[in-house]
C-alpha positions as CSV (number, residue, x, y, z in Angstrom):
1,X,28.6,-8.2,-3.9
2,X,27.8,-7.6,0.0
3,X,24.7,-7.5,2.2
4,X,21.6,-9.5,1.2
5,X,23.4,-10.1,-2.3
6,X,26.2,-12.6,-0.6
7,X,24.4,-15.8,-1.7
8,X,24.5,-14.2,-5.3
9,X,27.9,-13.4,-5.1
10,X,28.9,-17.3,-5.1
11,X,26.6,-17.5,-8.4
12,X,28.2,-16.5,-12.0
13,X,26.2,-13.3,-13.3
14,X,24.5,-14.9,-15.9
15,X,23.0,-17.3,-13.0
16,X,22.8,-14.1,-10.1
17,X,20.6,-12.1,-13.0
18,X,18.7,-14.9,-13.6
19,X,17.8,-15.8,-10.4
20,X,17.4,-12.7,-8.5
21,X,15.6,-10.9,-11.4
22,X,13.5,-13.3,-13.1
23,X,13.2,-16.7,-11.0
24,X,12.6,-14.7,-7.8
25,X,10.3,-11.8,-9.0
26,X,7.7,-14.3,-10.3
27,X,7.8,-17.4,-7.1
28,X,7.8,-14.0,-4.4
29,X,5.0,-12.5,-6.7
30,X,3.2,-15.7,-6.9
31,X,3.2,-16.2,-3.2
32,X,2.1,-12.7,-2.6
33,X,-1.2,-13.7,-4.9
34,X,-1.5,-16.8,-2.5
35,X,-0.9,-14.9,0.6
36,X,-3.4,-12.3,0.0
37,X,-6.4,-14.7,-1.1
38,X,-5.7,-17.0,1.6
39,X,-5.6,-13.5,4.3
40,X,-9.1,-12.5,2.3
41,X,-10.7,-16.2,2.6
42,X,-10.0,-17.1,6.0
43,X,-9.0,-14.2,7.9
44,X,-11.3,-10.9,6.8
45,X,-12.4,-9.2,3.6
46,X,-10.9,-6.0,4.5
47,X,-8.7,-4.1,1.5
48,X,-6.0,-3.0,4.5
49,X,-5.3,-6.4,6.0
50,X,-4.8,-8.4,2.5
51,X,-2.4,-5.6,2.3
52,X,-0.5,-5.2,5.1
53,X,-0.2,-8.4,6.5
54,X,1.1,-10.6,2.8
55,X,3.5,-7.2,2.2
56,X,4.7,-7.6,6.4
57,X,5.3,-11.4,6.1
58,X,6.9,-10.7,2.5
59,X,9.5,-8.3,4.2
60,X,9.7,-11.0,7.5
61,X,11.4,-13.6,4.9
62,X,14.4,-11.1,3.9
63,X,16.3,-11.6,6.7
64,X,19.5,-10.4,6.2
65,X,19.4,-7.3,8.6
66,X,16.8,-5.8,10.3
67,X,17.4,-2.5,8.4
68,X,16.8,-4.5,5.0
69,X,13.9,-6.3,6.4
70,X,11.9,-3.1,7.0
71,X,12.7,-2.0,3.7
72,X,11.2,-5.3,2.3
73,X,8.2,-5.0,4.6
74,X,7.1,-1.8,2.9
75,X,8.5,-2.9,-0.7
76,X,6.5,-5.8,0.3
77,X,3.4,-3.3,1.0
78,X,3.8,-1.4,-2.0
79,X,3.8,-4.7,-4.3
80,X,0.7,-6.1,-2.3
81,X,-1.1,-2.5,-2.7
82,X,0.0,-2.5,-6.3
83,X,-1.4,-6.2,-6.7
84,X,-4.7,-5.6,-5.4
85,X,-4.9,-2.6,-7.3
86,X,-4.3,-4.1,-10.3
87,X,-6.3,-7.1,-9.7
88,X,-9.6,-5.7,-8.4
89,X,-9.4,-3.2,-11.0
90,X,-8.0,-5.6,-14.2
91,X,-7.4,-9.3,-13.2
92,X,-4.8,-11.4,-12.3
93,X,-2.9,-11.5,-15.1
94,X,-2.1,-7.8,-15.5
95,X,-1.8,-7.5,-11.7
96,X,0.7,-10.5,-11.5
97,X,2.7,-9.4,-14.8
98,X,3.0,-5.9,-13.6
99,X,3.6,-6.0,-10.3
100,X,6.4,-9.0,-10.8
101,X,8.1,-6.4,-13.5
102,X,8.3,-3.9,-11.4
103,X,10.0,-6.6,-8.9
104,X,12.1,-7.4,-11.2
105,X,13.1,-3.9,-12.2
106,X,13.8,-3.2,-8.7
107,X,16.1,-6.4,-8.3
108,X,17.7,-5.4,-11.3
109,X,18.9,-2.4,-10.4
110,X,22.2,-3.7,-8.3
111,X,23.0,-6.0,-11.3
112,X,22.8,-2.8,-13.8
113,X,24.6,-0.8,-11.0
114,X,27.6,-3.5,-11.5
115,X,28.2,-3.0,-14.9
116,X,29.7,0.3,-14.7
C-alpha cells in the first residue's frame, strides 16, 4: 500500500484490517465524543462549533499530506455532524455505534479494494 496506508503496509493484513478498521474507528470515534463535550463545556454551546472545530482537529491529526488532511477535516465534519445528530436525537450509544461503523466502513474500503 502507498500514501497514508505506509505504516499498514509493514503490518500482515489480518493485523492492517484489524487495526485500521476496527481498533481505529472506535479510539478516533471515542475522541471525537470527548472533543465535542469538552468544545460544548468549556468553549460555547453552539451546534456549529462542537462541529467544526472536533471534525477540523480530527482531519489536523492525519497528516500524511495536506491533500489527505483536508479530506479528513471534512470526513472529520461529517462524522462530528453525524455524532451530534445521532446523539441529540438518540444517545450516545447509537451515535457512537453508528457513526464508528460508518468509520469503519470507510476504512474498509482500501482493504476490500485489495482483494481483487
Amino acid at each position: 500500500m502507498k500514501g497514508p496506508n505506509t505504516f499498514l503496509a509493514k503490518m500482515s493484513f489480518i493485523n492492517g484490517f484489524l487495526f485500521a478498521c476496527i481498533l481505529s474507528p472506535i479510539l478516533e470515534t471515542g475522541l471525537l465524543y470527548i472533543l465535542i463535550l469538552l468544545t460544548k463545556k468549556y468553549l460555547t454551546k453552539s451546534i456549529t462549533i462542537q462541529i467544526f472545530l472536533p471534525g477540523i482537529i480530527f482531519g489536523s491529526l492525519h497528516t500524511y499530506s495536506l491533500f489527505y488532511m483536508i479530506y479528513a477535516i471534512l470526513a472529520g465534519i461529517v462524522f462530528c455532524f453525524g455524532f451530534c445528530s445521532y446523539y441529540y436525537n438518540r444517545g450516545f450509544k447509537t451515535a457512537f455505534w453508528s457513526i464508528t461503523l460508518i468509520h469503519l466502513l470507510r476504512n474498509a474500503l482500501p482493504f476490500l479494494l485489495r482483494l481483487r
